[in-house]
PDB file of N, CA, C and O in Angstrom:
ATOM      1  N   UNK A   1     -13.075   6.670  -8.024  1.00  0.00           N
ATOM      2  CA  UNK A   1     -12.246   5.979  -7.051  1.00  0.00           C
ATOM      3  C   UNK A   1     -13.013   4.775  -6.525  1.00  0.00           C
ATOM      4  O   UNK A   1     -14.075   4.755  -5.904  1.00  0.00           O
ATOM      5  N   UNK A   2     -12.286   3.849  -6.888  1.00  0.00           N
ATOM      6  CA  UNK A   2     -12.640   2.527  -6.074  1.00  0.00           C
ATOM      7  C   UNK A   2     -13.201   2.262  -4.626  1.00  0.00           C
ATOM      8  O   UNK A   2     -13.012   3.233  -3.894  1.00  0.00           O
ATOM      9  N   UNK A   3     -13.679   1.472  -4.173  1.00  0.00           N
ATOM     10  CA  UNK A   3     -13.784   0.489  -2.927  1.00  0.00           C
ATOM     11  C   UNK A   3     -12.790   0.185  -2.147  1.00  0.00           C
ATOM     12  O   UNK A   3     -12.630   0.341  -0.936  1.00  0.00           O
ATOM     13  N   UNK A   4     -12.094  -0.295  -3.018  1.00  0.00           N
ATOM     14  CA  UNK A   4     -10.805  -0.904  -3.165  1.00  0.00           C
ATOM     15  C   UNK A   4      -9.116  -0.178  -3.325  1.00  0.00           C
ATOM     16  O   UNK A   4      -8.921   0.825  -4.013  1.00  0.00           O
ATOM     17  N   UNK A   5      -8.327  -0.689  -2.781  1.00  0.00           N
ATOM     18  CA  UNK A   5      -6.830  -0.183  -3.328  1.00  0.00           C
ATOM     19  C   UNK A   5      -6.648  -1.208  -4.477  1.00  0.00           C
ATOM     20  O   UNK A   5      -7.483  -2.105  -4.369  1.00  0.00           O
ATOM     21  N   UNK A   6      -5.912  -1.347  -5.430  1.00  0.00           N
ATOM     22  CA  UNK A   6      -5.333  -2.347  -6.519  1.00  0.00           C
ATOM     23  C   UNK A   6      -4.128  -2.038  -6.254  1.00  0.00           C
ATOM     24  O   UNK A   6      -3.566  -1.042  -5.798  1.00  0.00           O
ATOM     25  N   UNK A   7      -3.619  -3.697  -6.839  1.00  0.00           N
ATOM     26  CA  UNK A   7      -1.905  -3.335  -7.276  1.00  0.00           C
ATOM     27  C   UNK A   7      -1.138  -2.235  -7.568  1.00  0.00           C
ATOM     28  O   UNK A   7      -0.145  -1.737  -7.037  1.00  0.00           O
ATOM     29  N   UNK A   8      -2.212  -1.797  -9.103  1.00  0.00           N
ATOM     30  CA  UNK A   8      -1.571  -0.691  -9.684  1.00  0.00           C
ATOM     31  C   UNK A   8      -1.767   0.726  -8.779  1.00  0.00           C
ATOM     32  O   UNK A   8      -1.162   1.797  -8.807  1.00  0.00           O
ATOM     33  N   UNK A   9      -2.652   0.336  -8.141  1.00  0.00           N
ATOM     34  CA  UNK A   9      -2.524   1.619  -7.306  1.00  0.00           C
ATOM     35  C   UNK A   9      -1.226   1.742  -6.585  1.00  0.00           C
ATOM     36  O   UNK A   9      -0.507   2.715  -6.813  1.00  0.00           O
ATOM     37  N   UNK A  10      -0.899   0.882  -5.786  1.00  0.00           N
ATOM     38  CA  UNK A  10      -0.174   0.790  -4.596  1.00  0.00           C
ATOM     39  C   UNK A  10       1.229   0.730  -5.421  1.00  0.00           C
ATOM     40  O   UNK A  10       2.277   1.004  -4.836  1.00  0.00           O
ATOM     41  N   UNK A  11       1.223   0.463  -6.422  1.00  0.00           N
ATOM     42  CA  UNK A  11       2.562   0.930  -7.425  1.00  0.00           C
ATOM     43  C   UNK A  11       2.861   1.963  -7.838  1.00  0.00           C
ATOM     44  O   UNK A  11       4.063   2.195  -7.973  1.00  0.00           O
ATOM     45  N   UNK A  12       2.064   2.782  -8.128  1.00  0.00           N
ATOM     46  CA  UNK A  12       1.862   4.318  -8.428  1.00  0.00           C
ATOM     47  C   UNK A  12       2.150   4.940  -6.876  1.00  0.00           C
ATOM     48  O   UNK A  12       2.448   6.124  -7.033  1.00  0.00           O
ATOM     49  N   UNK A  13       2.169   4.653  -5.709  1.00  0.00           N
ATOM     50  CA  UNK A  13       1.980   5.100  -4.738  1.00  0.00           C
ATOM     51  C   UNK A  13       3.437   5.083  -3.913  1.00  0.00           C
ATOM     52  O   UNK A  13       4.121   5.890  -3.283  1.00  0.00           O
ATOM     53  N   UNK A  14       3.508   3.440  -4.363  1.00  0.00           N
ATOM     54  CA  UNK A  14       5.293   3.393  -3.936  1.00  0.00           C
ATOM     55  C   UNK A  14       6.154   4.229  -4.535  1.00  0.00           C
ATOM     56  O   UNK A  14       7.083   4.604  -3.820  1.00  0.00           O
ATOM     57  N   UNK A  15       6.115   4.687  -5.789  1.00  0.00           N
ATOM     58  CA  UNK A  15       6.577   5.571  -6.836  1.00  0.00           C
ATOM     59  C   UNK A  15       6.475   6.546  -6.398  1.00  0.00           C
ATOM     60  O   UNK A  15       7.587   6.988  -6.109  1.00  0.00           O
ATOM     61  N   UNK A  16       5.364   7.477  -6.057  1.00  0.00           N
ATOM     62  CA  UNK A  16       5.284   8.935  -5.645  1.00  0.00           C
ATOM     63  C   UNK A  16       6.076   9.172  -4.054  1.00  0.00           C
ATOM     64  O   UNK A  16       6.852  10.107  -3.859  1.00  0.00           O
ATOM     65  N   UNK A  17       5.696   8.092  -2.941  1.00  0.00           N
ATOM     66  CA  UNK A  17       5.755   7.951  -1.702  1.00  0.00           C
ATOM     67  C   UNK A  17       7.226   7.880  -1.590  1.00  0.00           C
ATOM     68  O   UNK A  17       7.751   8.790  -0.949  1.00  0.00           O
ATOM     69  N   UNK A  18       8.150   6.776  -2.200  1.00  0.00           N
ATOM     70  CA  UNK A  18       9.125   6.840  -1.898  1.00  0.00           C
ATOM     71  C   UNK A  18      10.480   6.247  -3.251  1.00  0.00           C
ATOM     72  O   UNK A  18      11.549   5.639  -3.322  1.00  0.00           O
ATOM     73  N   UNK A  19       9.558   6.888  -4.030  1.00  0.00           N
ATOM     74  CA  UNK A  19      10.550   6.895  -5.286  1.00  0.00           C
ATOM     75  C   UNK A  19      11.100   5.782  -5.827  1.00  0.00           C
ATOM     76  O   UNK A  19      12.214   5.700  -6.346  1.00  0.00           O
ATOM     77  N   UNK A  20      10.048   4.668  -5.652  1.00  0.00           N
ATOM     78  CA  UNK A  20      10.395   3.357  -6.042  1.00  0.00           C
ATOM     79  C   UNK A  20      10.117   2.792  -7.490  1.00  0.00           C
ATOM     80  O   UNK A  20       9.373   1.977  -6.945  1.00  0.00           O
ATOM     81  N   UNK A  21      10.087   2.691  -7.907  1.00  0.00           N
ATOM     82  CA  UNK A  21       9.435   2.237  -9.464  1.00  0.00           C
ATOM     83  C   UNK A  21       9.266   0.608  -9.580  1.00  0.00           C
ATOM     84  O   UNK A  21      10.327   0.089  -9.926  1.00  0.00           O
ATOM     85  N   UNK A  22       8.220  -0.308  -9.383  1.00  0.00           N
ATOM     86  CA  UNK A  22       8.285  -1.409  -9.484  1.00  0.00           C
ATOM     87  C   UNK A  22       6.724  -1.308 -10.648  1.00  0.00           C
ATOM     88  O   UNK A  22       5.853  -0.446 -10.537  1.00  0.00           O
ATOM     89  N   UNK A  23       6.737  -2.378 -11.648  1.00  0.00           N
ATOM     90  CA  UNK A  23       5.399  -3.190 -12.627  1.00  0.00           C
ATOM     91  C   UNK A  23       4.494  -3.543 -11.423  1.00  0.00           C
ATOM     92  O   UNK A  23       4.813  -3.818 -10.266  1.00  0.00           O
ATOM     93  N   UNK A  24       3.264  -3.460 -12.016  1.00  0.00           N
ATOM     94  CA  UNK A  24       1.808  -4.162 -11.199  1.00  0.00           C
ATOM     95  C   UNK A  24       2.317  -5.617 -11.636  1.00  0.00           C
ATOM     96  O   UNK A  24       1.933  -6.572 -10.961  1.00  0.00           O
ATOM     97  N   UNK A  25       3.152  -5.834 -12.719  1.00  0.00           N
ATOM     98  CA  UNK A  25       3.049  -7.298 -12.929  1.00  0.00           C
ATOM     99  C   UNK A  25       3.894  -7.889 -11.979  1.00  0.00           C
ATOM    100  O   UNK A  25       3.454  -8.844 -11.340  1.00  0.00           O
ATOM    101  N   UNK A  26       5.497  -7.317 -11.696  1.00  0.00           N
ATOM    102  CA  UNK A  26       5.981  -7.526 -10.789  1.00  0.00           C
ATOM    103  C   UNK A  26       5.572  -7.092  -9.562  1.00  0.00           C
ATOM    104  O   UNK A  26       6.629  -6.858  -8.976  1.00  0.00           O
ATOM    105  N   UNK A  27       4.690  -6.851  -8.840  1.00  0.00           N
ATOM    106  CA  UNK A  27       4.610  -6.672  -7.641  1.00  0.00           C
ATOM    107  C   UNK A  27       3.119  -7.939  -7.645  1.00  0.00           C
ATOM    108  O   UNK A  27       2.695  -8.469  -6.619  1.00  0.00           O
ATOM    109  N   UNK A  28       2.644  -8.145  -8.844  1.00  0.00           N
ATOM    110  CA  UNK A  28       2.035  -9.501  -8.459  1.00  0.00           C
ATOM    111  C   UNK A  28       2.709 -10.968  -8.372  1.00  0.00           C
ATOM    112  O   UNK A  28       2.279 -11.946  -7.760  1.00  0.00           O
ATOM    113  N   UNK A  29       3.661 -10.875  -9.006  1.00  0.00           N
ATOM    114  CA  UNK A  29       4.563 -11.873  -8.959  1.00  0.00           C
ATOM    115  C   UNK A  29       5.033 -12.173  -7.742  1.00  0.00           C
ATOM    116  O   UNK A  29       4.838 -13.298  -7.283  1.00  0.00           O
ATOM    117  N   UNK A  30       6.016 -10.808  -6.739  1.00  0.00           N
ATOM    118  CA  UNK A  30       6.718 -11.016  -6.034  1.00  0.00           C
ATOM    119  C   UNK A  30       5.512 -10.215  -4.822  1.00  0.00           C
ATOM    120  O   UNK A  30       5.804  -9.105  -4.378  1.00  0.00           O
ATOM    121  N   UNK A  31       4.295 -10.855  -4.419  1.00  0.00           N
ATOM    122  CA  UNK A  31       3.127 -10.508  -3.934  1.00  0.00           C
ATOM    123  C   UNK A  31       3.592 -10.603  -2.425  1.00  0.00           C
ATOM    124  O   UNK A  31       3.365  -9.672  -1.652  1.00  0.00           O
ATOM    125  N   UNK A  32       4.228 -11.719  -2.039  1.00  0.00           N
ATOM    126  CA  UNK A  32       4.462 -12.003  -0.732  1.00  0.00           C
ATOM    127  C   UNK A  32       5.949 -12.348  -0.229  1.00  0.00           C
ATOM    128  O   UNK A  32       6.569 -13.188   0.424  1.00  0.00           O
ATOM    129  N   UNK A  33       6.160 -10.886  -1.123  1.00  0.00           N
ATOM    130  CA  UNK A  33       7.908 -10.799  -0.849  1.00  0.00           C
ATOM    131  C   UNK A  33       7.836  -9.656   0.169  1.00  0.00           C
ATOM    132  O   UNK A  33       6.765  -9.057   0.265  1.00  0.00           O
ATOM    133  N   UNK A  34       8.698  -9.355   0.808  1.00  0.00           N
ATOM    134  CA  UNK A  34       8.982  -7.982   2.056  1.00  0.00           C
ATOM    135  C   UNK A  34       9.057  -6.636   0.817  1.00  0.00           C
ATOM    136  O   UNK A  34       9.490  -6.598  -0.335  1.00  0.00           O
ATOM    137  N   UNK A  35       8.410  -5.628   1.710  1.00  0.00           N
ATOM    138  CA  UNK A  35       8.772  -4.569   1.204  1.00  0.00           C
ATOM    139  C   UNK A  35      10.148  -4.107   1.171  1.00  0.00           C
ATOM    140  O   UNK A  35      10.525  -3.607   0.111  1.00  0.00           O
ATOM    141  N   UNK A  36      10.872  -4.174   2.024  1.00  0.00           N
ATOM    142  CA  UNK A  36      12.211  -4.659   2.231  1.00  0.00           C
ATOM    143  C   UNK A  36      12.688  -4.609   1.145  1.00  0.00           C
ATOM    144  O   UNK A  36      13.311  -3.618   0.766  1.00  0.00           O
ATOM    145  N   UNK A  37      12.458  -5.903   0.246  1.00  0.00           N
ATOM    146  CA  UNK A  37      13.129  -6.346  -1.379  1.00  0.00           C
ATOM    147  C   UNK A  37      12.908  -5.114  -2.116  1.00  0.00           C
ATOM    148  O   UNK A  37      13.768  -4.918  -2.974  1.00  0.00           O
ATOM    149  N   UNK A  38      12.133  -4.355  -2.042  1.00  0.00           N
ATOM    150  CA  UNK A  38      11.944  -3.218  -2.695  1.00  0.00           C
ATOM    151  C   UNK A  38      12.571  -2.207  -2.746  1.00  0.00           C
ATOM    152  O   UNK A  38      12.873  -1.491  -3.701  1.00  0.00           O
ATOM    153  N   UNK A  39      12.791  -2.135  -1.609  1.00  0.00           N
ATOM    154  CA  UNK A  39      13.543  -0.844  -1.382  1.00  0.00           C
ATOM    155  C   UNK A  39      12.444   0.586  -0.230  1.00  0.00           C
ATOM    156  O   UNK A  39      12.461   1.809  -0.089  1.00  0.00           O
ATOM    157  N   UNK A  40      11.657  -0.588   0.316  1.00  0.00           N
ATOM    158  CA  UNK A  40      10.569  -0.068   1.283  1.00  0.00           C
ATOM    159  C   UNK A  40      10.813   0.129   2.438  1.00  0.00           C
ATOM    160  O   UNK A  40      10.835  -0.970   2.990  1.00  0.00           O
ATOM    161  N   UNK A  41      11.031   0.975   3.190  1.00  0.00           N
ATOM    162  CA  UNK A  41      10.730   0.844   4.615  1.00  0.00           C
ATOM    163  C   UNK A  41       9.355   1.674   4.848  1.00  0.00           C
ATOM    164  O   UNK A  41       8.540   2.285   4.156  1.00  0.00           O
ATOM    165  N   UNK A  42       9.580   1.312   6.369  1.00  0.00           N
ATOM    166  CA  UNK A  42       8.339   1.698   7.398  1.00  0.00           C
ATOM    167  C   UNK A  42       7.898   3.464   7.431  1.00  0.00           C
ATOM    168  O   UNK A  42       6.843   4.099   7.460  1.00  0.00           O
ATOM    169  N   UNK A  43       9.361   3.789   7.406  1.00  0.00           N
ATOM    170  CA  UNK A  43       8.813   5.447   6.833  1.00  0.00           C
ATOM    171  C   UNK A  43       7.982   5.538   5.344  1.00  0.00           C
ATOM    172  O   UNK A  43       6.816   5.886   5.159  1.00  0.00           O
ATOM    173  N   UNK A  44       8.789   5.193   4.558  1.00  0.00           N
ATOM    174  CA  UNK A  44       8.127   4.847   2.810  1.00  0.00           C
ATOM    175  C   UNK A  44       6.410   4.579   3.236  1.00  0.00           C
ATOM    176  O   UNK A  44       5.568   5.214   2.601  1.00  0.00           O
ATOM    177  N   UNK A  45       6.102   3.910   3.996  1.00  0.00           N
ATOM    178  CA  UNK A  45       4.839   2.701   4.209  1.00  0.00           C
ATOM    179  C   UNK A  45       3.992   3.520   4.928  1.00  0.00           C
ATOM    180  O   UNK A  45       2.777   3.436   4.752  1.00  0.00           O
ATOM    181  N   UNK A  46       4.534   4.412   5.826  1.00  0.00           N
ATOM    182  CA  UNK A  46       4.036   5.842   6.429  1.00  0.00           C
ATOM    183  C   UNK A  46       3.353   6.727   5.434  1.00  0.00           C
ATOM    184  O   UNK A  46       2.165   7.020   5.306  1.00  0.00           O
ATOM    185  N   UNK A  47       4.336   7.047   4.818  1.00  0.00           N
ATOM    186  CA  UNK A  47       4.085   8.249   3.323  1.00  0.00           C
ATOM    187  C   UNK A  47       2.509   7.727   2.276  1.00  0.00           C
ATOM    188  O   UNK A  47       1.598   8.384   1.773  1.00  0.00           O
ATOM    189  N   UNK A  48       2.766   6.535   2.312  1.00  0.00           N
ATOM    190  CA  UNK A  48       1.573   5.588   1.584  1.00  0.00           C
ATOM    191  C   UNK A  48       0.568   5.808   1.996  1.00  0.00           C
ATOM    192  O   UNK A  48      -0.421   6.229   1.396  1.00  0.00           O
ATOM    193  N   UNK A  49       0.763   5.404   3.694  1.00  0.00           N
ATOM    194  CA  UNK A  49      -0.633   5.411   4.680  1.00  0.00           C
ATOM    195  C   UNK A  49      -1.224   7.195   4.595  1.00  0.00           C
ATOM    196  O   UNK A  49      -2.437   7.378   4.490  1.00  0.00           O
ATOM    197  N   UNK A  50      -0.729   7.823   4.623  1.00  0.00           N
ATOM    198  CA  UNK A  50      -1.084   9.398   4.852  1.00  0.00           C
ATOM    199  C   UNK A  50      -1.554   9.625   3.768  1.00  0.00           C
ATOM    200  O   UNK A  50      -2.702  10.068   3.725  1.00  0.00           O
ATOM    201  N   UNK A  51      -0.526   9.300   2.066  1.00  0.00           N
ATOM    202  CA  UNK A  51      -1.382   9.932   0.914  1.00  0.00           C
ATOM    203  C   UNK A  51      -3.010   8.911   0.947  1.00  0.00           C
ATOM    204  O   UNK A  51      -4.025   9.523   0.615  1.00  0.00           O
ATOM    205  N   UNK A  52      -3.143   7.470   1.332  1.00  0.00           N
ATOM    206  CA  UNK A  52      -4.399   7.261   1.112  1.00  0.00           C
ATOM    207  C   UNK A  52      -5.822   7.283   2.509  1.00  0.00           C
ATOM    208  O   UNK A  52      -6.998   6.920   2.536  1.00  0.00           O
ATOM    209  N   UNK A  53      -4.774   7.981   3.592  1.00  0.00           N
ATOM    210  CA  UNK A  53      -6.141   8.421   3.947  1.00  0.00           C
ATOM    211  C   UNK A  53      -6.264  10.068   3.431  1.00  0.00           C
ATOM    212  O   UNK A  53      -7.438  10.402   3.267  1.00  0.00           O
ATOM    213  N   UNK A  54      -5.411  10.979   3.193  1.00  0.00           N
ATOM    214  CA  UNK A  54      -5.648  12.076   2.436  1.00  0.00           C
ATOM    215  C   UNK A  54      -6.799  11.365   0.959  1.00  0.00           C
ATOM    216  O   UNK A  54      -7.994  11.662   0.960  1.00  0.00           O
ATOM    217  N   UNK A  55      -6.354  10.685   0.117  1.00  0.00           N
ATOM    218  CA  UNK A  55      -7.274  10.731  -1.271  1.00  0.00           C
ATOM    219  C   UNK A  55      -9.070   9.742  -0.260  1.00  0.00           C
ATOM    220  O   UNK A  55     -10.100   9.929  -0.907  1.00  0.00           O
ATOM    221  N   UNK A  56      -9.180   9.275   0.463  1.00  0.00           N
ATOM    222  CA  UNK A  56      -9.983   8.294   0.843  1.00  0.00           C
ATOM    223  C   UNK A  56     -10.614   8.893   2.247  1.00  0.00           C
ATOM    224  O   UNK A  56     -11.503   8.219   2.767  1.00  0.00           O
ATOM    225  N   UNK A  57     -10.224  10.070   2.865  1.00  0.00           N
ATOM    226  CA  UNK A  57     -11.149  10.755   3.849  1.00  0.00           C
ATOM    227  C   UNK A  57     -11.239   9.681   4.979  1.00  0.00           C
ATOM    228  O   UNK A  57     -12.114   9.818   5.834  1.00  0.00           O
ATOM    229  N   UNK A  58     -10.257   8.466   5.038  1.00  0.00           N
ATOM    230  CA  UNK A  58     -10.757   7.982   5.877  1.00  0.00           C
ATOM    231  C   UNK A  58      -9.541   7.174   7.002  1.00  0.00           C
ATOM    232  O   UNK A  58      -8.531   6.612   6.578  1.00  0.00           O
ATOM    233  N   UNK A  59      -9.832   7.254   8.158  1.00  0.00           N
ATOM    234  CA  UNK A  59      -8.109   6.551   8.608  1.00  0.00           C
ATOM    235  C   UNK A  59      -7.571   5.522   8.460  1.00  0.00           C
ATOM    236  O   UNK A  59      -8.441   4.662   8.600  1.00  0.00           O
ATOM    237  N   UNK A  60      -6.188   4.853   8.157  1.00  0.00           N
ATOM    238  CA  UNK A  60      -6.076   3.464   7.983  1.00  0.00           C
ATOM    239  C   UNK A  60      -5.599   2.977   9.395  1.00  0.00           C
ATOM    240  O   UNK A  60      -5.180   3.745  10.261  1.00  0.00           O
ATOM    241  N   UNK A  61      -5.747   1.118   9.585  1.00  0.00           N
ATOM    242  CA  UNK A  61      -5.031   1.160  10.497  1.00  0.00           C
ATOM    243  C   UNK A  61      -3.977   1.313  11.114  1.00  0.00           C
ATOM    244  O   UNK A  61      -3.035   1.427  10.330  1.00  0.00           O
ATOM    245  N   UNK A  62      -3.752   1.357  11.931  1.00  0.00           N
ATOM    246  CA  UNK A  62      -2.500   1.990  12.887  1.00  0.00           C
ATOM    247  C   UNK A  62      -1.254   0.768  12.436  1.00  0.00           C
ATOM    248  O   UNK A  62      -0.128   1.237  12.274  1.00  0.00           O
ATOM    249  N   UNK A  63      -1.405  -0.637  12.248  1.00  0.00           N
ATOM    250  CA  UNK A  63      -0.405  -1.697  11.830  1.00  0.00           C
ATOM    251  C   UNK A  63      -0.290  -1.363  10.465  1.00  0.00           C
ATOM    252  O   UNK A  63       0.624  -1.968   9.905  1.00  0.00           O
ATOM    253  N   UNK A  64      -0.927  -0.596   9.764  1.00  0.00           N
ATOM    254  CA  UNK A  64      -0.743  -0.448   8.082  1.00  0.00           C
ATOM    255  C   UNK A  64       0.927  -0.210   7.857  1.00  0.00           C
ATOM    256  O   UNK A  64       1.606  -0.998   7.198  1.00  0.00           O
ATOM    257  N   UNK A  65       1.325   0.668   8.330  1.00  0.00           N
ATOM    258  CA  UNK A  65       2.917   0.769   8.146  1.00  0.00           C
ATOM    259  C   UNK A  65       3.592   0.048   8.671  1.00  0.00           C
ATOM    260  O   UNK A  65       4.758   0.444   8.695  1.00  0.00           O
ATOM    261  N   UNK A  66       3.354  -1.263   9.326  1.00  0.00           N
ATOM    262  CA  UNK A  66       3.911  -2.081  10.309  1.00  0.00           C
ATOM    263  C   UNK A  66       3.890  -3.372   9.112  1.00  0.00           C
ATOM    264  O   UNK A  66       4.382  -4.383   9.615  1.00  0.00           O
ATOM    265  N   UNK A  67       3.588  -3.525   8.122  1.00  0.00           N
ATOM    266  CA  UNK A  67       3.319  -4.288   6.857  1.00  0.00           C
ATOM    267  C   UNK A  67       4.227  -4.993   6.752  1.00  0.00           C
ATOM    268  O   UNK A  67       5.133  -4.424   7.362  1.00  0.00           O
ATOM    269  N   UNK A  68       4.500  -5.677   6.454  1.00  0.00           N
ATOM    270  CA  UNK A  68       5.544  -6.865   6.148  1.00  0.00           C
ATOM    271  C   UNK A  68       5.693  -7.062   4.570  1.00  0.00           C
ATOM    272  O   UNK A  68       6.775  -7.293   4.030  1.00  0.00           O
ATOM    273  N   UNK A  69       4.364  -6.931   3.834  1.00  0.00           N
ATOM    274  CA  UNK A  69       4.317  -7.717   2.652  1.00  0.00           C
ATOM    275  C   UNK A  69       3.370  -6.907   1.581  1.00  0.00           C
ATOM    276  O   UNK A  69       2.372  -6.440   2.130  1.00  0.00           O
ATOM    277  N   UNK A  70       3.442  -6.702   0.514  1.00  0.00           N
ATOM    278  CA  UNK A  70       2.335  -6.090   0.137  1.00  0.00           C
ATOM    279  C   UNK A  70       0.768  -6.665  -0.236  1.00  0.00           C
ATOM    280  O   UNK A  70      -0.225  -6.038  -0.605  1.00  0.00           O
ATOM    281  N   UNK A  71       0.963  -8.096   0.011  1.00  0.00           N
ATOM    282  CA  UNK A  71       0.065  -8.250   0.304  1.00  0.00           C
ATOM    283  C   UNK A  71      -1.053  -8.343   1.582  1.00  0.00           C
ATOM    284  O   UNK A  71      -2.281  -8.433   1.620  1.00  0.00           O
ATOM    285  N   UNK A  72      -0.032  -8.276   2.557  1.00  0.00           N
ATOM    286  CA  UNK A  72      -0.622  -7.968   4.063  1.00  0.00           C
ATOM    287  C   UNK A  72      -0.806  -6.444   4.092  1.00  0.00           C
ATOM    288  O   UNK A  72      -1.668  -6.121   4.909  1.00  0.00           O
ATOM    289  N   UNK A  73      -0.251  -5.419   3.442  1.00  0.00           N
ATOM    290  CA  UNK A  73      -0.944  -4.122   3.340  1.00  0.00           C
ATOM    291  C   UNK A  73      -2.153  -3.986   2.563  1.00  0.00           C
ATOM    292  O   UNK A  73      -3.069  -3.252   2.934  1.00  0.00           O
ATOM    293  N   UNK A  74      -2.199  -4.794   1.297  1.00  0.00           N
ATOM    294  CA  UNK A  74      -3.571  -4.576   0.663  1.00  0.00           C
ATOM    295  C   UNK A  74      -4.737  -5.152   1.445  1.00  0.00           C
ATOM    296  O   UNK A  74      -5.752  -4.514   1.725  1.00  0.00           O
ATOM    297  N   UNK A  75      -4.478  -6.534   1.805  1.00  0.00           N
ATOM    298  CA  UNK A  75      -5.294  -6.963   3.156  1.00  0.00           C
ATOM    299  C   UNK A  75      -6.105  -6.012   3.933  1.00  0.00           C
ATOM    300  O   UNK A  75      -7.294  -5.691   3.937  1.00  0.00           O
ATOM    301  N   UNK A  76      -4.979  -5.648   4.635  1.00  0.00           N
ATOM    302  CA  UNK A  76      -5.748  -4.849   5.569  1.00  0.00           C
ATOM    303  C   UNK A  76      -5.763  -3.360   5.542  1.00  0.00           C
ATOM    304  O   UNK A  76      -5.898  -2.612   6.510  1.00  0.00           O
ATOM    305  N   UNK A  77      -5.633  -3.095   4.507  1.00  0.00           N
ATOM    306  CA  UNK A  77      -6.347  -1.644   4.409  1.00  0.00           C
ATOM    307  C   UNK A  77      -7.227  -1.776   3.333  1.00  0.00           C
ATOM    308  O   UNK A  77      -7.508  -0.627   2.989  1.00  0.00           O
ATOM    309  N   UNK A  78      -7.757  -2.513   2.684  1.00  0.00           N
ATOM    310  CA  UNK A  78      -9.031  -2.817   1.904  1.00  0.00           C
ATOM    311  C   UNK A  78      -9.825  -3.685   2.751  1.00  0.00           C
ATOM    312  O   UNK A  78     -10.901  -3.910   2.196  1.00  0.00           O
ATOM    313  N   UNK A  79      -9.720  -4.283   3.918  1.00  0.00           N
ATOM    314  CA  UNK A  79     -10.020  -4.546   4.696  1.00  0.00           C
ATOM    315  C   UNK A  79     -11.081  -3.041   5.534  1.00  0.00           C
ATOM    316  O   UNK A  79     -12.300  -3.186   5.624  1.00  0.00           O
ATOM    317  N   UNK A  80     -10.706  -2.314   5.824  1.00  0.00           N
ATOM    318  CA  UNK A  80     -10.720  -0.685   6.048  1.00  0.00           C
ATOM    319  C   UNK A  80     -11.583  -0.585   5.459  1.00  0.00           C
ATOM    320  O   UNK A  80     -12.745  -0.798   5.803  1.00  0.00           O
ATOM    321  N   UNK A  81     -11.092  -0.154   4.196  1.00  0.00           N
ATOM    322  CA  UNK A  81     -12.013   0.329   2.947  1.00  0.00           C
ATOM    323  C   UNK A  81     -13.403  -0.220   2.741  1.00  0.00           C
ATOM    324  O   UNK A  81     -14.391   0.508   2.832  1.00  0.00           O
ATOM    325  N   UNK A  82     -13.488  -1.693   2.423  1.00  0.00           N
ATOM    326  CA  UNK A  82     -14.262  -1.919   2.246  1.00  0.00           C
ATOM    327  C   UNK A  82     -15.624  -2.074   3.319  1.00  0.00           C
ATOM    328  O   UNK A  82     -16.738  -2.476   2.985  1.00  0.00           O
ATOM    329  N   UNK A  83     -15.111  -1.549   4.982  1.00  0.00           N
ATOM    330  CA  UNK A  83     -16.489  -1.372   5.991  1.00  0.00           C
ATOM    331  C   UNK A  83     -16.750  -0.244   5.678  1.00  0.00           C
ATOM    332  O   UNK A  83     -17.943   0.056   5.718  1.00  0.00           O
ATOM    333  N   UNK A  84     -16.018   0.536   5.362  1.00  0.00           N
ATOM    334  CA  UNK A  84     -16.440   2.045   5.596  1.00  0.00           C
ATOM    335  C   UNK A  84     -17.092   2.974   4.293  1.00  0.00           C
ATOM    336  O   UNK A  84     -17.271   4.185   4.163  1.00  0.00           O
ATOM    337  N   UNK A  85     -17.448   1.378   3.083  1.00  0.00           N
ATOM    338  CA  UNK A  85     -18.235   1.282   2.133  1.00  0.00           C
ATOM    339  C   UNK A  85     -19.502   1.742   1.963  1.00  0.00           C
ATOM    340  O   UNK A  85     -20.104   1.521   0.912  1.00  0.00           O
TER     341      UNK A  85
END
């Protein structure tokens, strides 16, 4: 396990979390689109936050489900990740 979250992680995650199925390629494409477009909400973004402090032992922040974008979630919860390195 990484440092880091990746794309493909957080695609695999939307998938398990809230039954979404989107490409790492498309979710790099559409990087700083709303979760929204997805088919994401804030509960979904909840489910995310819990499975990766369950796999990562460690808490995320409290705005993590408050995300707008997936790239403002990778932000700042590798943000996280990477102090507690």
């Amino acid at each position: 396990m990484s440092d880091r979250i990746t794309v493909e992680e957080l695609t695999e995650l939307m998938k398990k979390s809230a039954g979404v199925t989107v490409s790492p390629e498309e979710l790099r494409r559409r990087y700083d689109t709303g979760f929204d477009a997805f088919g994401i909400d804030s509960l979904a973004l909840l489910g995310i936050v819990g499975e990766l402090e369950n796999r990562y032992g460690t808490p995320m922040p409290v705005d993590a489900e408050k995300s707008k974008t997936p790239q403002q979630f990778l932000e700042l919860v590798n943000s996280v990740l990477l102090t507690e390195a």
